[in-house]
N, C-alpha and C positions, 0 to 999 in steps of 0.2 A: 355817534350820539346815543343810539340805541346802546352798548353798551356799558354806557356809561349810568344810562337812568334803569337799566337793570340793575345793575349794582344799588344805586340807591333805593329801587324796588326790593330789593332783599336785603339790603340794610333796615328796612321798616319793616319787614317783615317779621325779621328776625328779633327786633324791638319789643312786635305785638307778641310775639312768639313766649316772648320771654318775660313781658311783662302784665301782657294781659292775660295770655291763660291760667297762668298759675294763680289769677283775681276771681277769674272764674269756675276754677276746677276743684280749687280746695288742694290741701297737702296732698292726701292720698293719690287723687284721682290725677292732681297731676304726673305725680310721680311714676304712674304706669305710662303717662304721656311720654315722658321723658324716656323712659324704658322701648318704649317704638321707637323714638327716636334714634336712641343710642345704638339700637339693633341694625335700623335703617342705615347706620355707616358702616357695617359691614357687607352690606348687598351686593356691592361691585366687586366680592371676592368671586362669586357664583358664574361672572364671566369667563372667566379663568384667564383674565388676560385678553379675551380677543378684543374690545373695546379701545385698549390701549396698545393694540400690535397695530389695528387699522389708523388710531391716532397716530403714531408716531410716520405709520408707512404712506400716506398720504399726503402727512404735512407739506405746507408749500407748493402742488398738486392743487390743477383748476378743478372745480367741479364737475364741468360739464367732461371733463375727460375720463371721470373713474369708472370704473366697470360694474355699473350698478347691476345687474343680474349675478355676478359673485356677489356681491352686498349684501343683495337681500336673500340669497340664499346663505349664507351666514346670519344673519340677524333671523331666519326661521328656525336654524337648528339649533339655536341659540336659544331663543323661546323656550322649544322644545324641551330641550335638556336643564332649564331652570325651573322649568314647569314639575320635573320630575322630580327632582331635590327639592321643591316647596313642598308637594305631596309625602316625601321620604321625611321632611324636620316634623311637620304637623305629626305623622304617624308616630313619631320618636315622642315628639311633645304628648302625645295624648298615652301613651304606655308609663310613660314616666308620673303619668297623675300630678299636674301642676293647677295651681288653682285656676279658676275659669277667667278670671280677668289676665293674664299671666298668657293661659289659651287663645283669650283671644287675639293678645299681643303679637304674639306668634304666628298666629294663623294670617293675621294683618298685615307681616314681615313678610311673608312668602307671595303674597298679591303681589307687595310693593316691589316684592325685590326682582320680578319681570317686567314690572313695569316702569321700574327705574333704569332697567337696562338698558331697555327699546330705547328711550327718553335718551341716556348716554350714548348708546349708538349712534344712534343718530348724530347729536351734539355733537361729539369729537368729530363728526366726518366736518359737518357744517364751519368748527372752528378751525380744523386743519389746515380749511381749506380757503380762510380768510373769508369764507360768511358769517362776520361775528354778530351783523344786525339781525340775522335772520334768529341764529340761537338766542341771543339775548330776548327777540320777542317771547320769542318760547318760554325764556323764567318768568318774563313780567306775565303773560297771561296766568302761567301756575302761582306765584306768589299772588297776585292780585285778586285771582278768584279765591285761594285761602283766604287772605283777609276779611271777603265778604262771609265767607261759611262762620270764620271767627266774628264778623258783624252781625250775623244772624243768630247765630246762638246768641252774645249779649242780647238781642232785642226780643227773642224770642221766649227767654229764658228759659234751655233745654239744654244748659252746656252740660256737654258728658266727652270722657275722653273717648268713648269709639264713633261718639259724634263727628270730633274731630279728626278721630286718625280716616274715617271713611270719606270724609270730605277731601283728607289730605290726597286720599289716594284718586277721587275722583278728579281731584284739578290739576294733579300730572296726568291722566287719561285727555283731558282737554287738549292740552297742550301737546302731548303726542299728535293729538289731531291737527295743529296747526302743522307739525312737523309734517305730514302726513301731504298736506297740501302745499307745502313749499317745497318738500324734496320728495315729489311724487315718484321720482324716476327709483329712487331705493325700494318704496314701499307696493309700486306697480310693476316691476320689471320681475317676469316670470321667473327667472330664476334661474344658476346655471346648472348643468349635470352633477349630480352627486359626488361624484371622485374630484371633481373640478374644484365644489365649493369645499370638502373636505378638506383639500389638499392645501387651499387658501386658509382655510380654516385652522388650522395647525403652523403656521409660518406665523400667522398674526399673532397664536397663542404661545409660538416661540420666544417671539419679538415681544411680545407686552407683559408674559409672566412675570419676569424682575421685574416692572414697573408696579403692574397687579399688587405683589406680593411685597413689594416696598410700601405701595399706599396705605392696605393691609396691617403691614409690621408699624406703620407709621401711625395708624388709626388707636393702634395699641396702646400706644408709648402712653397716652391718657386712658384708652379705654380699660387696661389692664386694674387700671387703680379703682374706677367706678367698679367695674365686676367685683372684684375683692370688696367695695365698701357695699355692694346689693349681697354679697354673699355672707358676709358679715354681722353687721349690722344691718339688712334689710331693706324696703323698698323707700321707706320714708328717708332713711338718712341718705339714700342713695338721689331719690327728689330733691333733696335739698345741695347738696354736693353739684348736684346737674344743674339746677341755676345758678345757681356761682360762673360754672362753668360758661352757661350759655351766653350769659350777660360778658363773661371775659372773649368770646369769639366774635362780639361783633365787629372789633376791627379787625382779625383774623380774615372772617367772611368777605369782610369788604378788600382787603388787600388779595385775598385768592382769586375775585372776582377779576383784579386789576391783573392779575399772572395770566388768565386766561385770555387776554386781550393781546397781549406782551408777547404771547410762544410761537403764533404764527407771524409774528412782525420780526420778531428775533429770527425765524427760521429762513428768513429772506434777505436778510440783512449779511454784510459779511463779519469775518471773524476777526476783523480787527475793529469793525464797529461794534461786536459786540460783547469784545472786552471795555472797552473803553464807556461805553455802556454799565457795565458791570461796574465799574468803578464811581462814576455818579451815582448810581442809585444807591449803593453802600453807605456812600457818604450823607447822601441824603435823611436814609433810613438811621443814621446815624446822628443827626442834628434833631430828627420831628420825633420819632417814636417815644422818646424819653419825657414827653409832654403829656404822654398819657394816663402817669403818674399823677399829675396836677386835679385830672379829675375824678380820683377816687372817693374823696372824703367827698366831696357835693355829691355826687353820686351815691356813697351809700346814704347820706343823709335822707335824699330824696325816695330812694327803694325804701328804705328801712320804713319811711312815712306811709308809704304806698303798699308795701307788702311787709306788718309788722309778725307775721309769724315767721317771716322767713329773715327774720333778723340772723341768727346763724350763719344763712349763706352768705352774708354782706361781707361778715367777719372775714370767710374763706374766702369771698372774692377780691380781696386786700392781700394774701396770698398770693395767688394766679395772678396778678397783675405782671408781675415779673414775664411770665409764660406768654402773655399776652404781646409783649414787645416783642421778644425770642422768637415766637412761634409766627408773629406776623414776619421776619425776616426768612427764615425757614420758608414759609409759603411763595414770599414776592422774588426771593436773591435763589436761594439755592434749591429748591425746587425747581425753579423755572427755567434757569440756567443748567442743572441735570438733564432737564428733559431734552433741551433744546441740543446740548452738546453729545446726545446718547449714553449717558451714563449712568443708564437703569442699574447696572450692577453694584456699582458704590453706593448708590442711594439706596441700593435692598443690604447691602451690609451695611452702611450707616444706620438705617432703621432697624433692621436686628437688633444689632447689639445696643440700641438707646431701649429696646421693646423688651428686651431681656432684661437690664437694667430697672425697666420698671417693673416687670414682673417679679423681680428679686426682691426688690425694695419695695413694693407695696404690701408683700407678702409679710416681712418684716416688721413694717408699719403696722401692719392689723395683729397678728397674730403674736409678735415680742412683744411690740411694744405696746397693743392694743388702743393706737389712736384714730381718730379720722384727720387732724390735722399731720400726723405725720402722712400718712397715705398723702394727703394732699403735698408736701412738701416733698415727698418723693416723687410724685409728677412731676411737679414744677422743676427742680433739678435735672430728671432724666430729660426735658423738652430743651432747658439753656443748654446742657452738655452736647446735645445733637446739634443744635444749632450752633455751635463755636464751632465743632469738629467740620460740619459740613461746609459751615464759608472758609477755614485753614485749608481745606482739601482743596476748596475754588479757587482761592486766590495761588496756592499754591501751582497751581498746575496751567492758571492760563497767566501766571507772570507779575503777579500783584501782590504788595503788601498786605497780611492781613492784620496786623498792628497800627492803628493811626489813632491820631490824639482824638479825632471826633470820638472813636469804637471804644477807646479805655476812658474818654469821657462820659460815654452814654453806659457802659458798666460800670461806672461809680454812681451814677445815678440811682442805676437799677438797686448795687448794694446797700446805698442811704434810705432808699426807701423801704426797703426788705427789712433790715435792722432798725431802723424809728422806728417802722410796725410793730416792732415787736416787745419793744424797752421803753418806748416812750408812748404817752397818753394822743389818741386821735388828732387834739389840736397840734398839738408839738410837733408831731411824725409830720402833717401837713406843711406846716410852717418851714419844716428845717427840709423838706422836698422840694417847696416852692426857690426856695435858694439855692439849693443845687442845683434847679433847673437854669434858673436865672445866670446861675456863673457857667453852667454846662453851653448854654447859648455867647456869651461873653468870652468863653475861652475859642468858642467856633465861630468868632465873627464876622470873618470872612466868608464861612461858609453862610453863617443866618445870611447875611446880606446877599448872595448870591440866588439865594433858593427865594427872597423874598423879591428880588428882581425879576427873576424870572417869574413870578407868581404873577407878579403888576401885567409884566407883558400878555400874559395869556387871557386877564380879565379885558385888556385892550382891544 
């Protein structure tokens, strides 16, 4: 249950995130907001993997059995050595003479990005190990106490973006603290001998680099395109690009949430439950995602009402809708199913070359053709083509079709509304989506009714 109202804690979150700062921040100031943010998705490269060696080596593993004195002697040197590279970027940042808002971004990233660590440290041990109530408490007290910092600045009216990015950082300080008190045995156990936790130290960093460096390359496949559009064009177009964005990840968020719930049940399960497994949920994701399409036009109606200077991003987030279905598949199927089956290594040459892909092609975008919607649509592309290649590789390899009428259903979808967007006028594109969705469900009727029965039974 707990994980489940986290997810919907950071579905709202991530709503206010999106919709109410940038009411209160103004273009500018949000847009360095946005700049923390984007920064903040790279933090978990500074681990070098150990985060995700102790995930993976744990998984399925009771708690009370791990060897917490290795733990936390790893999660000290760990500190240590991120503490040092925060010191090293600030000193790089300040030689380099960046403007002071820019500085302070920065300097705010190197906080965060220790203190996001500890926070994932922890986490991955906690969900490895099937304490997912206990992590999930951990988001909601962080999201929730955001909320109120974003409530008080409204009422207060002092919203400033280092307002909020110091709030941001003090309500994952919080929440480490509850970690603190629930997996006391990590954060109080002395510690083991130096050559001990070293030596731990480097197998996890063995074990979790592909992983690392896949999530990394993966971070990219978008983030390569924002860089290019801040390096470009600047911090304002780069603000406006990043809510489009944001607002396309809310179901992304929400379905990632659902992965993390999914990897330790999967890692228990066997391997023929959980192909069989894999194949409902494709189909599934194959019947509902293409309904997300339906609610773009109300959607930008209402943003556009709500946030009229940022009518532009509404445009490009009619764009990224595509990205949106694609990328939530990516997240719940073939992500989760990599991890579980160990095969960090394809997933870091899958991510490469989607990461290079967009690096090429965003490159292109700004500087040949000097667009921001092509940049955009070069994202969008390199995020579908990773996600086809990745579930051909899944299905291929544990015995499954990856061609089904639901999958070339739900990609004609995608195409009609891609193309209406683009040739026909708002109501039209809307209208002639609504119809594809309608026959897209009609051609899967079998499957609507199966997913809707099972639906009944669960509200039972």
């Amino acid at each position: 249950m707990a994980a489940f109202s986290a997810q919907g804690v950071a579905l709202i979150s991530s709503l206010v995130m999106s919709l109410v700062v940038p009411k209160i921040l103004g273009l500018e100031a949000f847009s360095y907001w946005q700049l923390f943010i984007f920064y903040c998705t790279y933090a978990g490269c500074f681990h070098f993997g150990l985060n995700d060696g102790v995930y993976l080596r744990v998984g399925g593993q009771h708690f009370s059995a791990l060897d917490f004195p290795c733990l936390a002697g790893q999660m000290r040197y760990a500190v240590l050595v991120q503490s040092v590279i925060g010191a090293g970027i600030c000193v790089v940042a300040w030689v380099s003479n960046v403007d002071a808002n820019r500085m302070f971004v920065i300097l705010m990233f190197t906080v965060y990005m220790v203190t996001v660590n500890i926070f994932t440290f922890v986490g991955m041990i906690l969900q490895a190990t099937n304490r997912v109530a206990e992590f999930s408490i951990g988001v909601i007290i962080d999201k929730v106490l955001f909320l109120a910092v974003i409530a008080a600045s409204l009422m207060g009216d002092y919203a400033d973006f280092r307002v909020l990015i110091i709030g941001h950082i003090a309500c994952r300080l919080v929440s480490i603290a509850y970690f603190w008190v629930r997996a006391k045995q990590i954060f109080h156990a002395h510690g083991s001998g130096p050559r001990r936790t070293l030596a731990e130290m480097f197998i996890n960093v063995r074990v979790g680099v592909n992983l690392m460096l896949a999530n990394v390359a993966g971070a990219l496949v978008l983030g390569a395109g924002r860089q290019v559009i801040d390096m470009r064009w600047g911090i304002t177009t780069f603000g406006k690009v990043s809510l489009a964005l944001s607002v396309m990840t809310f179901v992304v968020q929400f379905v990632g949430q659902v992965s993390l719930v999914m990897y330790p049940a999967l890692r228990l399960t066997t391997a023929e439950r959980q192909v069989g497994l894999a194949a409902t949920l494709r189909s599934a994701l194959d019947i509902v995602l293409p309904l997300v399409f339906v609610m773009y036009v109300p959607l930008s109606i209402v943003l556009t009402w709500w946030l009229p200077e940022y009518a532009e991003s509404f445009f490009i987030l009619g764009l990224l809708m595509p990205l949106a279905v694609f990328e939530a598949r990516m997240q719940l199927v073939v992500l989760t199913y990599y991890k579980v089956l160990r095969w960090e290594r394809t997933l870091l040459a899958l991510n490469t070359g989607s990461m290079a892909l967009a690096i090429a092609s965003s490159i292109v975008a700004a500087y040949v053709l000097d667009s921001v919607i092509a940049v955009v649509i070069a994202m969008v592309l390199s995020v579908v083509i990773r996600s086809l290649i990745g579930e051909y590789v899944l299905a291929k390899r544990i015995g499954q079709a990856w061609i089904s009428r639901s999958f070339v259903s739900m990609f004609l979808v995608a195409a009609v509304f891609g193309l209406t967007n683009f040739i026909q006028s708002v109501g039209v594109a809307w209208a002639i989506t609504v119809i594809a969705c309608i026959l897209h469900l009609t051609v899967n009727l079998k499957g609507t009714k199966q997913l809707l029965a099972l639906r009944r039974r669960q509200v039972r």
